[in-house]
C-alpha positions as CSV (number, residue, x, y, z in Angstrom):
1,X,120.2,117.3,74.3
2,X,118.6,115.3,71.2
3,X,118.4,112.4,72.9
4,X,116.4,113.8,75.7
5,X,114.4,115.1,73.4
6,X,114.0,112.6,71.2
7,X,113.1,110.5,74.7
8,X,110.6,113.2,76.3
9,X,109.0,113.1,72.5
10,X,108.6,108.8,72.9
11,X,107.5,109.7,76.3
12,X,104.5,111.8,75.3
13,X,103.7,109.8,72.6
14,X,103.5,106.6,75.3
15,X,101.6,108.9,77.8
16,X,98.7,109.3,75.1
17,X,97.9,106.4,74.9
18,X,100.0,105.7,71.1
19,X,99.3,102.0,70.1
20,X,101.8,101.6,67.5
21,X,104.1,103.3,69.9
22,X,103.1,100.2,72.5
23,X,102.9,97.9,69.2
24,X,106.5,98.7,68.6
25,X,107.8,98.6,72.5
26,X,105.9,95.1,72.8
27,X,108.0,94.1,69.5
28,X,111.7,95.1,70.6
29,X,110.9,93.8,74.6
30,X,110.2,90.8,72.7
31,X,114.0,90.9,70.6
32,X,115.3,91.7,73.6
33,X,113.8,88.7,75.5
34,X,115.0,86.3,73.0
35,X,118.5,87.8,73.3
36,X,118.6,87.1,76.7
37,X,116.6,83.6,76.8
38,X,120.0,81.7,76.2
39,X,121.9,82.7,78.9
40,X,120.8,81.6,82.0
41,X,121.7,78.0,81.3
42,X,124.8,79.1,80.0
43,X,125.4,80.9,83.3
44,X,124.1,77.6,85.1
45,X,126.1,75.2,83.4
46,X,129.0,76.6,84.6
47,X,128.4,77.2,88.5
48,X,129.1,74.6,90.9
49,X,126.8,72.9,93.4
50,X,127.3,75.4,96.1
51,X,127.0,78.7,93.9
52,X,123.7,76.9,92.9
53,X,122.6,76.7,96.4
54,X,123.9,80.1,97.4
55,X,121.6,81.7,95.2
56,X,118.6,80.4,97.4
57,X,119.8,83.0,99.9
58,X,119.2,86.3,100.7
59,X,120.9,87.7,103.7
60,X,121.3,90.8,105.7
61,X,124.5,92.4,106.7
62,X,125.5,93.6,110.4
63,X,126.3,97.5,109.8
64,X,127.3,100.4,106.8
65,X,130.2,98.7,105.7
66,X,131.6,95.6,103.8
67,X,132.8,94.1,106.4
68,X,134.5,90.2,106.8
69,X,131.0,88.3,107.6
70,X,129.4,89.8,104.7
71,X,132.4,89.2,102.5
72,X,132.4,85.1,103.3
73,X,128.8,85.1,103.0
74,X,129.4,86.3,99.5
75,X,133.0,84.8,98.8
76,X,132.2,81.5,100.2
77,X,128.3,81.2,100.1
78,X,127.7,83.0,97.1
79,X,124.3,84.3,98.6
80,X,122.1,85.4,95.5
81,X,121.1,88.6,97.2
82,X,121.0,91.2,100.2
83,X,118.2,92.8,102.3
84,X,119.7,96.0,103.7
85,X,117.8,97.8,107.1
86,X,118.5,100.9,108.4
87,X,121.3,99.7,110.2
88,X,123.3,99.3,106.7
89,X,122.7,103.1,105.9
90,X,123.7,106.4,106.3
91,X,124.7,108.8,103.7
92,X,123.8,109.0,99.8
93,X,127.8,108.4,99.2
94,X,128.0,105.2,101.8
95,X,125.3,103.3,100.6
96,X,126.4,104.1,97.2
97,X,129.7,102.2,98.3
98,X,128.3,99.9,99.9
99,X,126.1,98.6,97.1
100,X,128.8,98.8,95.0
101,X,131.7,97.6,96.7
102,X,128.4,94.3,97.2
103,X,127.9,93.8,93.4
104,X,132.1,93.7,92.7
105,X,132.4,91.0,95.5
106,X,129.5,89.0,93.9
107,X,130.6,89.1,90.4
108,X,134.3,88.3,91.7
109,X,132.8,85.1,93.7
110,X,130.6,84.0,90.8
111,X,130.1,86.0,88.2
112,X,126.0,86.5,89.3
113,X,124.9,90.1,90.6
114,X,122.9,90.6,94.0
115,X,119.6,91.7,94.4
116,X,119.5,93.9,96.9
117,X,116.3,94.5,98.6
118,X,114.7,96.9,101.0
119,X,111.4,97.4,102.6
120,X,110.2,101.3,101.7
121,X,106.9,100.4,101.7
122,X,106.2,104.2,102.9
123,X,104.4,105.4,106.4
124,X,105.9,104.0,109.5
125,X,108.3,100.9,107.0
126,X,111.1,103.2,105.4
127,X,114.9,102.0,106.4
128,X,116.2,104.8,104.0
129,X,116.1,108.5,105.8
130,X,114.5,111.6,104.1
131,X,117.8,112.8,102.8
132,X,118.1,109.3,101.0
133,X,114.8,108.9,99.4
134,X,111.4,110.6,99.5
135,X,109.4,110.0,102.5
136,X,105.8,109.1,101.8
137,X,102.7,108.5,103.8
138,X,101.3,105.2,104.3
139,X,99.9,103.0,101.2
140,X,96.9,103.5,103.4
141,X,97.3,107.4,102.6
142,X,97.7,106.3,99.4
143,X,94.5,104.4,99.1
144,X,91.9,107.6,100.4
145,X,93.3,109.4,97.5
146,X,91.6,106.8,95.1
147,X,94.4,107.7,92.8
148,X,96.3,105.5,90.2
149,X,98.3,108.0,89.0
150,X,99.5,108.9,92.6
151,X,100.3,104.9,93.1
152,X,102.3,104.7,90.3
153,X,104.0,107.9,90.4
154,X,104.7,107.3,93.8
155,X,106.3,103.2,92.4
156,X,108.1,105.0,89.9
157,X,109.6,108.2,92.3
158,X,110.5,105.0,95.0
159,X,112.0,102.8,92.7
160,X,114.1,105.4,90.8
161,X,115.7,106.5,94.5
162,X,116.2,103.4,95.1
163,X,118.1,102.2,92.0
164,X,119.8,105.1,91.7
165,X,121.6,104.1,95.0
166,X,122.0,100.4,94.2
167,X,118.8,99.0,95.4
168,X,117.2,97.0,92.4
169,X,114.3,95.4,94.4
170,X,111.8,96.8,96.7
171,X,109.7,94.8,98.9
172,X,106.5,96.6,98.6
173,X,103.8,96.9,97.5
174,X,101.5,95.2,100.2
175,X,98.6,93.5,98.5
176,X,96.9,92.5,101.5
177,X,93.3,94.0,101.9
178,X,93.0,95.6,105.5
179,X,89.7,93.8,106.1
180,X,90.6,93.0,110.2
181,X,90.0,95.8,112.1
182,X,92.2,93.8,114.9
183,X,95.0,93.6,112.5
184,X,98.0,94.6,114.3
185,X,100.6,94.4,111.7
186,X,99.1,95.4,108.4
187,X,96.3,98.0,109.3
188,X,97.7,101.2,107.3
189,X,100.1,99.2,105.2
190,X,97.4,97.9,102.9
191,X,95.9,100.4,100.3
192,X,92.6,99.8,102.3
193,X,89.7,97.8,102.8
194,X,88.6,96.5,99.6
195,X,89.8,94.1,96.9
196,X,89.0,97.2,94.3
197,X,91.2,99.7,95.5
198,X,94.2,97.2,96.4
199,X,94.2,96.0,93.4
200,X,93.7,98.9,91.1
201,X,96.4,100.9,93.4
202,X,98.9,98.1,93.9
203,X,99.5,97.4,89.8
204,X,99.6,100.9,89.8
205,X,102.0,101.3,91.9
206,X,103.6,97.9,90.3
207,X,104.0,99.9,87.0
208,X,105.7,102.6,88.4
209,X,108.4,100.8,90.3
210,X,108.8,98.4,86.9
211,X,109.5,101.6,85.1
212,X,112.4,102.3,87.1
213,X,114.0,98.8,86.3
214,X,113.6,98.3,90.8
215,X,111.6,95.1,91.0
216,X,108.8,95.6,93.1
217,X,107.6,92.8,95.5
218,X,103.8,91.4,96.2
219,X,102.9,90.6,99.5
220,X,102.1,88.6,101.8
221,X,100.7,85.9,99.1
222,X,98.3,84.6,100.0
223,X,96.7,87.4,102.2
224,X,98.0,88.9,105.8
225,X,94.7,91.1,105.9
226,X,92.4,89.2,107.7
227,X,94.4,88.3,111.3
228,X,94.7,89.5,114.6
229,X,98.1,88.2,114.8
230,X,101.4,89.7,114.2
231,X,103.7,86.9,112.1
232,X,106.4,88.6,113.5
233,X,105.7,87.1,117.1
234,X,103.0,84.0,116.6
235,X,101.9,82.1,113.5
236,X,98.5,83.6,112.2
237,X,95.9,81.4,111.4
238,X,93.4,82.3,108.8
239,X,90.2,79.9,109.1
240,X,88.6,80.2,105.3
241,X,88.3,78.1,102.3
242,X,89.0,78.8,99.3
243,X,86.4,79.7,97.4
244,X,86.5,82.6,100.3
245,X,89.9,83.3,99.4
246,X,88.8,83.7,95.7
247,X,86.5,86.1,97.0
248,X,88.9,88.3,98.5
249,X,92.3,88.2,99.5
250,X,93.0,86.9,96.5
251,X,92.1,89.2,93.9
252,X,95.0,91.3,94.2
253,X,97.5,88.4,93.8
254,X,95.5,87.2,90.7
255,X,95.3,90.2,89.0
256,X,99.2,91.0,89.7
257,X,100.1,87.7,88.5
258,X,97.9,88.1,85.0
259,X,100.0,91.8,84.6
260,X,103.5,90.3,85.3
261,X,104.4,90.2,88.5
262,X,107.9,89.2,88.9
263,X,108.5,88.4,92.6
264,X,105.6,87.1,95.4
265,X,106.5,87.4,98.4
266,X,104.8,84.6,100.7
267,X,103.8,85.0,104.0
268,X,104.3,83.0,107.8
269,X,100.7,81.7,108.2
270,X,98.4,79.1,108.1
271,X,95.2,78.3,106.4
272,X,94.0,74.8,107.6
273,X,91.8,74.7,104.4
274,X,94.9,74.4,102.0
275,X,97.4,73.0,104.2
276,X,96.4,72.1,107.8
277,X,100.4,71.4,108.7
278,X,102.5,73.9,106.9
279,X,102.8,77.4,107.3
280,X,102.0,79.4,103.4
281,X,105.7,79.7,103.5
282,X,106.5,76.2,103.1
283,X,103.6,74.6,102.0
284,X,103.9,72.6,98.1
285,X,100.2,73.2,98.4
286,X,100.2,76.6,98.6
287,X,103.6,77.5,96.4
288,X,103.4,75.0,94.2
289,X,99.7,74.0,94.0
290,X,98.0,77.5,94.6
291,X,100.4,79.9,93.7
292,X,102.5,78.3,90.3
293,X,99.8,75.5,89.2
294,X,96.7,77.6,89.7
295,X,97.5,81.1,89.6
296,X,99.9,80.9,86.9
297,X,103.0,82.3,88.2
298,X,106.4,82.0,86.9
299,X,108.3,84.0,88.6
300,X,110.2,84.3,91.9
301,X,108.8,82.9,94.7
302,X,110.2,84.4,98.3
303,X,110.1,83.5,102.1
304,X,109.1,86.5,104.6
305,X,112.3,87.3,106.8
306,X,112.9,83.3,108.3
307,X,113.6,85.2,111.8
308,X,109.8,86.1,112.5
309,X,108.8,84.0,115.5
310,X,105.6,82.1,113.4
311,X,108.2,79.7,111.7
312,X,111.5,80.4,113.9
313,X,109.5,79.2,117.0
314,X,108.6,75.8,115.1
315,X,111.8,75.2,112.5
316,X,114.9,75.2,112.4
317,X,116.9,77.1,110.1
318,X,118.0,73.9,108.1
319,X,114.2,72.7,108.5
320,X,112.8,75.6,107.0
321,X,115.4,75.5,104.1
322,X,114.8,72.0,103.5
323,X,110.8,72.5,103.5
324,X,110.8,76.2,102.0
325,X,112.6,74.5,99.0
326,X,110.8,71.6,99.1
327,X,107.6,74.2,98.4
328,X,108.9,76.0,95.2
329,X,110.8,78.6,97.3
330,X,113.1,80.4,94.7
331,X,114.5,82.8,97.9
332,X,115.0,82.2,101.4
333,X,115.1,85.5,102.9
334,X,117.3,85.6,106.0
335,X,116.9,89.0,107.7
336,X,119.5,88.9,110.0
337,X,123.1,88.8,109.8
338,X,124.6,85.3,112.2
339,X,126.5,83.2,109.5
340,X,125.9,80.4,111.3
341,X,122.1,80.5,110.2
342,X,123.0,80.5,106.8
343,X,126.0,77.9,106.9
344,X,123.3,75.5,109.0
345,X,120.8,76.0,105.8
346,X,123.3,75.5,103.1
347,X,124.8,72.3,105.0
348,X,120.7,71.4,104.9
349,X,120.3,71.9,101.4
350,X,123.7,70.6,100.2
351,X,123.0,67.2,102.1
352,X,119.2,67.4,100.6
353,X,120.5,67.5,97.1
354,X,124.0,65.0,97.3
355,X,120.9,62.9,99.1
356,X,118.3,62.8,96.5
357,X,115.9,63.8,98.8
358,X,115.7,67.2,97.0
359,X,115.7,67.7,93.1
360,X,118.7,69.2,91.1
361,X,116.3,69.5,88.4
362,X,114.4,71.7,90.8
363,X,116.9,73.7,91.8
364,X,118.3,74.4,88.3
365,X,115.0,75.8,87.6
366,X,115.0,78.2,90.7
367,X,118.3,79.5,89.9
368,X,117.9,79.6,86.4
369,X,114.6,81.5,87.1
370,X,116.9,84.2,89.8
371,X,119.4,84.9,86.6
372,X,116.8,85.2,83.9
373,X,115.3,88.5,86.5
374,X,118.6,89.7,87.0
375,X,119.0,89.7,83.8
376,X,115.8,91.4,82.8
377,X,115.8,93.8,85.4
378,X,119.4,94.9,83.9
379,X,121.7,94.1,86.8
380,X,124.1,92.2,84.3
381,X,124.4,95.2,82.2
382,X,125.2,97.6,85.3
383,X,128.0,95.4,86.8
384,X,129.2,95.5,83.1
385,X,128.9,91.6,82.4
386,X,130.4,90.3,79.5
387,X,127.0,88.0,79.2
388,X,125.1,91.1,77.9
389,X,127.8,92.9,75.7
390,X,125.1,92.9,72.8
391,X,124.9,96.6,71.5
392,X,121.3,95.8,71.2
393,X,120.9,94.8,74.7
394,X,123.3,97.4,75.9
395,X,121.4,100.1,74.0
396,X,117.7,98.8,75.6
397,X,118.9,99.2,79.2
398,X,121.0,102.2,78.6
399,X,117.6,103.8,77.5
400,X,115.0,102.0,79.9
401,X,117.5,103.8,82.9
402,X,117.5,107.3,81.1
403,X,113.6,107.2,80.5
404,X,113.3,106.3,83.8
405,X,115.4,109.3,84.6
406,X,113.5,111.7,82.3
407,X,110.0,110.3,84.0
408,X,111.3,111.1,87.3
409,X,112.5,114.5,86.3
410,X,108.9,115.4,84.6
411,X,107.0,114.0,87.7
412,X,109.0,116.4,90.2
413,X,108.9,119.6,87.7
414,X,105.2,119.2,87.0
415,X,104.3,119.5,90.7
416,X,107.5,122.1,91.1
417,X,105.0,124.3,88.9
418,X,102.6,123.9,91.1
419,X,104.5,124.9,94.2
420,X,104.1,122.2,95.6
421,X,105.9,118.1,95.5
422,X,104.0,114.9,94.9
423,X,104.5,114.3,98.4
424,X,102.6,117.3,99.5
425,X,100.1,116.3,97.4
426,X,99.4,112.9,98.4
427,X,99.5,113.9,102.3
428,X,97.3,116.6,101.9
429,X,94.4,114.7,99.9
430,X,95.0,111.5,102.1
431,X,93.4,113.3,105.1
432,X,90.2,111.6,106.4
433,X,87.5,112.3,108.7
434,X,87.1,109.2,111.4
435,X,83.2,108.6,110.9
436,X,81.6,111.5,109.8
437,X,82.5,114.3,106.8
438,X,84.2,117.4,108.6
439,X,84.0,120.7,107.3
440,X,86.4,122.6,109.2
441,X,84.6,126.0,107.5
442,X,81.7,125.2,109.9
443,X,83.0,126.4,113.0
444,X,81.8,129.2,115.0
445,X,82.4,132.7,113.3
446,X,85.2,134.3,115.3
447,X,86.4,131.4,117.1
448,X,90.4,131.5,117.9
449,X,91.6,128.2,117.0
450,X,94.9,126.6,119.6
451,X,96.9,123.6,118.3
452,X,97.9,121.8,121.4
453,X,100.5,120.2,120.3
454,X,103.0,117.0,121.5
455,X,106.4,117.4,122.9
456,X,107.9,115.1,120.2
457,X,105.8,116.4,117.4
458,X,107.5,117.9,114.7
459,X,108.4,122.1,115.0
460,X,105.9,124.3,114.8
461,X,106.3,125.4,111.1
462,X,105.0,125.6,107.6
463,X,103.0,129.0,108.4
464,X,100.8,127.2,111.0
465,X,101.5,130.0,113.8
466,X,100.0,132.5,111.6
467,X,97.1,130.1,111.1
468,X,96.2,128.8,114.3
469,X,96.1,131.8,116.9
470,X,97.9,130.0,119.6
471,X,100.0,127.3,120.4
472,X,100.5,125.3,123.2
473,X,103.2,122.4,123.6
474,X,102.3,119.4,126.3
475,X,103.5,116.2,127.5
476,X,100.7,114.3,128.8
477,X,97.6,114.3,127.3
478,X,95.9,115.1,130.3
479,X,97.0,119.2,130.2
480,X,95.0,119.2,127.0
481,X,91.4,118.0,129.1
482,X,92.3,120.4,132.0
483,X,93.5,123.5,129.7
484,X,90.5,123.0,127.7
485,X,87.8,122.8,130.9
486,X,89.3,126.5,131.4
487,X,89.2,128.1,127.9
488,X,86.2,126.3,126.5
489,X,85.4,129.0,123.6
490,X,88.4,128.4,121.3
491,X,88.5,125.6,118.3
492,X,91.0,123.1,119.9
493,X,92.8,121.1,117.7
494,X,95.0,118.6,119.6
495,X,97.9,116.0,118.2
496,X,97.1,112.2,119.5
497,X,98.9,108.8,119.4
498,X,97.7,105.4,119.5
499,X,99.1,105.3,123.1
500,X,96.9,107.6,124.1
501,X,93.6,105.6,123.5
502,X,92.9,104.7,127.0
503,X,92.8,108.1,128.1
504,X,91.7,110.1,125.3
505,X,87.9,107.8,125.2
506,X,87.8,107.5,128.9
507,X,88.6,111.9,129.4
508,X,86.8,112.8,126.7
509,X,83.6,111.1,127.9
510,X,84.0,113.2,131.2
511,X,84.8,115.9,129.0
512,X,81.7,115.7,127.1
513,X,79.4,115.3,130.3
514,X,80.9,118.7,131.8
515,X,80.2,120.1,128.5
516,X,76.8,119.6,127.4
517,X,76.4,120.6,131.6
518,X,78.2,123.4,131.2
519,X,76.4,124.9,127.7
520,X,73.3,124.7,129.0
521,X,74.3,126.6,132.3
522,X,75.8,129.3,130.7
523,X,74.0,129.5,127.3
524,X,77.1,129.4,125.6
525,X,78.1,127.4,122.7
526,X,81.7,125.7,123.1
527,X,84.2,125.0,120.6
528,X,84.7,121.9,119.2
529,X,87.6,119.5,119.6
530,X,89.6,118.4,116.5
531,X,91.6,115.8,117.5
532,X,95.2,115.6,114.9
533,X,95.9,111.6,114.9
534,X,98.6,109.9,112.4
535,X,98.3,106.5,113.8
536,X,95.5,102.8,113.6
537,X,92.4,104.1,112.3
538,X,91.3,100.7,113.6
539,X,91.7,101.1,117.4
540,X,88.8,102.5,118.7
541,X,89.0,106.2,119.2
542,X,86.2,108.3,119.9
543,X,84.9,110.9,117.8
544,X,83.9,114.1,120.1
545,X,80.7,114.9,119.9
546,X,81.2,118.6,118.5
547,X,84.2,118.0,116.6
548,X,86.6,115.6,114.5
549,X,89.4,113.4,114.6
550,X,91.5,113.9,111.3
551,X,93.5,111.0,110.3
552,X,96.5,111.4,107.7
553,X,97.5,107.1,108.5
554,X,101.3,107.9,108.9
555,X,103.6,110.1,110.8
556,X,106.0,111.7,107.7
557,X,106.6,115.0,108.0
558,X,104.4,115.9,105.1
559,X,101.8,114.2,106.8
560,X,101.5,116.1,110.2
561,X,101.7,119.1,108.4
562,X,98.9,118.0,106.2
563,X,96.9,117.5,108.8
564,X,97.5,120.9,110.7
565,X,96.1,122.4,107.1
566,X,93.4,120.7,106.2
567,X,92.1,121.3,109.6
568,X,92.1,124.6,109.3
569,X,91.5,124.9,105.8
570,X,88.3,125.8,103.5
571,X,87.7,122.1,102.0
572,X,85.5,119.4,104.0
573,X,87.6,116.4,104.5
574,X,85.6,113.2,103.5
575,X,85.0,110.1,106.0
576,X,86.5,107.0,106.8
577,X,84.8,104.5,108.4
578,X,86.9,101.1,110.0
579,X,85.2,98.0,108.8
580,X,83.3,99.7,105.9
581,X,84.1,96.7,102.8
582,X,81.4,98.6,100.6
583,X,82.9,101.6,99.6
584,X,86.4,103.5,99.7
C-alpha cells in the first residue's frame, strides 16, 4: 500500500507540472541509459550472421496458436519480431499464451525478445475485440474533440491493454494530415485536416502510449494524406517538392522526431521530387537522406506490410529486402504468414552481405539499434534476461510498469466518478455537424422524433426508446424516403452508410422537391431529417435542407450511441467542413 502511495504521491507531483521532479526523472533516465548503452554490442558480438539478419524481420503468424511455421521462423530465422491480426486472437488468456509461449521461443533461439506489433489505431483498424482492449472511435473522432489530454489518455489506456497482454508495440498513431478529400485509405484515420491538430494530438497521443512502456509507431513517413490512391492495391504518387512537403506533411514527422520518436513507420509511395525511381520505402533518398540525415532520426526505421500491391506488384520479396536495406530499413514488415517469403529474403540478404554488395557495418548498426529499443522499452527485463539483472535497472522498469498501472487505474476512476468512461466521453464530444452547426433544441415544439434505424445497427439500447418516441428497423434505405412521404410531421432521424451515397443524394433531392411542394400546399411545416452517419465525411453526402447529418467518424459501439444522444440532446453540435485546411 506505501508504495502506491508513495507512486500516486510522484504522480501528482509530475502532473503539476514539478520541475525538480522532471529534473530528477531526466537525471536517473539518464543512469539508466548509460547502464544499458554497453550491451547491445555485447549482445551483437555474440550472434551469428543469420540471427543478424533475422532481426530485419517482422512476420505474421497463420492463427491463435504456436504452431510449427511460426516456430522455424523463430527457431531457424530468428525473426526480430511479430505483427499479430485478428486472426492470431481470441480470448484475454490465449493471447496471453500466445505472446508468451513467442517471447520463450525467441529467447531460446537467440537470446533477443520479439516486438510484437499490432495495428489499434482505433475506428474501423482494431484487430483486438472489445473484451480484449477498449474500443475507441476514430483518431478522426479524436481530432474534433481538439483535445490533448484525450490523445494521450487515450495512448496511454491503448498501450497499457496492449502491454498487459504481451503487445509492446503499437502501429499507430497516424501522422498523416487528411488533406485529400479523395483519400480512400486514410480519411478518418488521420487526426484531421491540418498540420496543427496532427501534430499537437499525435505527440500527445505518443506520450501516452510511451508511458505505458508500448512503443507507439509514426506513420506513413513521409505523408499518405494527400492521395487518391489506396497503397494497399496501387503505388500512390504524390507530385510535390519539397519545400511543399516542409509545408505540410511534414510537420508532424518533424516535430515527432525532435520529441523522441522511436519507430517511423515508412510508407509504399512515390514522390518523383525526392526519388523519381523508388517507392519512400526503399528509397536511400528518402530513409537515409530525408528521414536520418535531415530530420535527425535515430531510431527504427520500418517498411509498411511488403504484401501491399504498390511494391508486391513491382519487387520481389528478395528485391525489396535487398533495396529496403539498402535504404536504411531497420524492419522489414512481412504481414503475412508463407515462409517461403521470408526464407527468399533472408537467402537475398545473406547472399547481399557474404557478397559485399551490402554492408555488415550497416547492418550491425540496424540490429544494434533493434536491441538498444528492446532494451529501453524493457522487453529484456520481462523475459527475465540476465543482460539487465542490475537492481538498478530492474528497479526502473519494475516501477515505469506499475506507474503505468496506477495512471491507467486513475484515468478510469476519474471518469468512473463521473458516470461515465473515457470512451463515452470522447464519442460523445467527437460528434460533428456535416456543413452547418445543428442545434438539435431547435426543432418544432411538440414534434415526435422516429429513429429509423439499420438492420445491422447495433440494438436498440442505452435509454434511446424512451428518448425517441418511435422506432422503426429497415433494410433498404429506400423504406425510410417512402415512410417518411407518409408521416412528414415527425423529426426523422435515420442511420446511413457510405454505401448508401448514391441513393441517399439522388432520393433526397426528390424528397426535398415533394417537400417544399407539399408545405406550401398544405401550410404545414415538416419535420426535418437528421441523418445518423459513422462513415467518409469526404464522400459527398447531402446535407437536407431542413435538417442534419451528424457524423461520429467510426462505427464503435460508443460511437453510434453517441450519435443517437447528441441528436436528441440539448447541446448544438459544431460543424465540420471536408476540405476546410483553415481551421479545426
Amino acid at each position: 500500500m506505501q508504495r502506491w502511495r508513495t507512486l500516486a504521491l510522484i504522480l501528482g507531483v509530475i502532473a503539476l507540472g514539478g520541475g525538480v521532479i522532471r529534473g530528477m526523472h531526466y537525471v536517473h533516465q539518464r543512469r539508466i541509459e548509460d547502464q544499458l548503452s554497453a550491451i547491445p554490442a555485447r549482445i551483437l558480438a555474440g550472434m551469428t550472421l543469420d540471427q543478424k539478419i533475422g532481426q530485419l524481420l517482422h512476420v505474421g503468424l497463420s492463427g491463435p496458436d504456436m504452431d510449427p511455421t511460426i516456430a522455424r521462423q523463430i527457431g531457424q530465422a530468428y525473426v526480430g519480431g511479430v505483427i499479430l491480426f485478428a486472426r492470431n486472437i481470441g480470448t484475454p488468456g490465449q493471447l496471453l499464451d500466445l505472446t508468451r509461449g513467442l517471447e520463450s521461443a525467441s529467447m531460446r533461439a537467440s537470446g533477443v525478445p520479439l516486438l510484437i506489433s499490432v495495428d489499434q489505431e482505433g475506428g474501423r483498424v482494431q484487430r483486438l475485440g472489445p473484451e480484449l482492449a477498449t474500443h475507441f472511435p476514430s483518431l478522426m473522432a479524436v481530432g474534433r474533440t481538439d483535445s490533448s489530454s484525450y490523445a494521450e489518455e487515450i495512448g496511454l489506456v491503448t498501450g497499457h491493454e496492449l502491454r498487459r497482454l504481451g503487445i509492446n508495440l503499437v502501429l499507430a498513431p497516424v501522422l498523416d494530415i487528411n488533406n485529400n478529400a479523395a483519400n480512400p485509405v486514410i480519411n478518418v484515420r488521420s487526426f484531421g485536416q491540418t498540420a496543427e491538430i496532427v501534430t499537437r494530438l499525435g505527440l500527445a497521443y505518443n506520450r501516452g502510449a510511451a508511458a505505458a512502456l508500448t512503443g507507439p509507431v509514426i506513420k506513413h513517413f513521409p505523408g499518405h494524406g494527400d492521395t487518391s490512391i489506396d497503397s494497399h492495391l496501387d503505388l500512390p504518387v504524390i507530385h510535390k517538392t519539397r519545400s511543399q512537403l516542409e509545408e505540410l506533411e511534414l510537420i508532424p514527422f518533424r516535430a515527432a522526431i525532435a520529441e523522441g520518436a522511436g519507430v517511423v513507420m515508412v510508407a509504399h509511395l512515390l514522390i518523383p521530387d525526392l526519388d523519381p525511381k523508388h517507392p519512400a520505402s526503399l528509397s536511400t533518398a528518402i530513409v537515409s537522406g530525408l528521414l536520418r540525415d535531415q530530420l535527425g532520426f535515430n531510431g527504427l526505421v520500418m517498411t509498411d506490410a511488403i504484401e501491399m500491391q504498390a511494391i508486391a506488384d513491382r519487387y520481389s520479396p528478395g528485391q525489396i529486402a535487398v533495396q529496403a536495406f539498402r535504404a536504411g530499413v531497420d524492419i522489414l514488415l512481412v504481414s503475412g504468414h508463407d515462409p517461403r517469403v521470408t526464407a527468399e529474403m533472408t537467402r537475398a540478404l545473406r547472399a547481399g552481405f557474404v557478397s559485399g554488395q551490402l554492408s555488415l557495418e550497416d547492418l550491425d548498426e540496424s540490429v544494434q539499434r533493434q536491441i538498444r529499443y528492446k532494451l529501453l522499452q524493457g522487453l529484456f527485463f520481462e523475459v527475465g534476461s540476465h543482460w539487465v539483472s542490475s537492481p538498478l535497472i530492474a528497479d526502473h522498469f519494475r516501477k515505469q510498469l506499475e506507474l503505468a498501472d496506477l495512471r491507467y487505474r486513475i484515468i478510469n476512476n476519474r471518469y468512473a466518478r463521473q458516470r461515465t468512461s473515457l470512451n463515452e466521453a470522447v464519442s460523445e464530444e467527437s460528434i460533428s455537424s456535416l456543413g452547418e452547426i445543428y442545434d438539435p433544441r431547435a426543432r418544432p415544439a411538440g414534434t415526435d422524433a422516429v429513429l429509423f434505424y439499420r438492420s445491422d445497427s447495433l440494438s436498440i439500447s442505452d435509454g434511446t426508446e424512451a428518448q425517441a418516441l418511435r422506432v422503426q428497423q429497415f433494410r433498404q434505405l429506400r423504406e425510410f424516403f417512402q415512410q417518411y412521404r407518409q408521416e412528414p410531421e415527425h423529426l426523422w432521424l435515420v442511420e446511413i452508410e457510405e454505401a448508401d451515397l448514391p441513393i441517399w443524394n439522388r432520393e433526397l433531392e426528390a424528397l426535398e422537391t415533394w417537400k417544399t411542394a407539399k408545405e406550401q400546399e398544405s401550410g404545414l411545416s415538416f419535420g426535418p431529417i437528421v441523418a445518423l452517419y459513422p462513415g467518409n465525411p469526404f464522400l459527398g453526402f447531402q446535407v437536407p435542407q431542413d435538417g442534419a447529418i451528424l457524423l461520429s467518424f467510426s462505427r464503435t459501439r460508443e460511437s453510434l450511441l453517441a450519435l443517437r444522444r447528441r441528436a436528441l440532446g440539448d447541446r448544438p453540435i459544431l460543424s465540420f467542413t471536408p476540405g476546410a485546411r483553415d481551421t479545426e
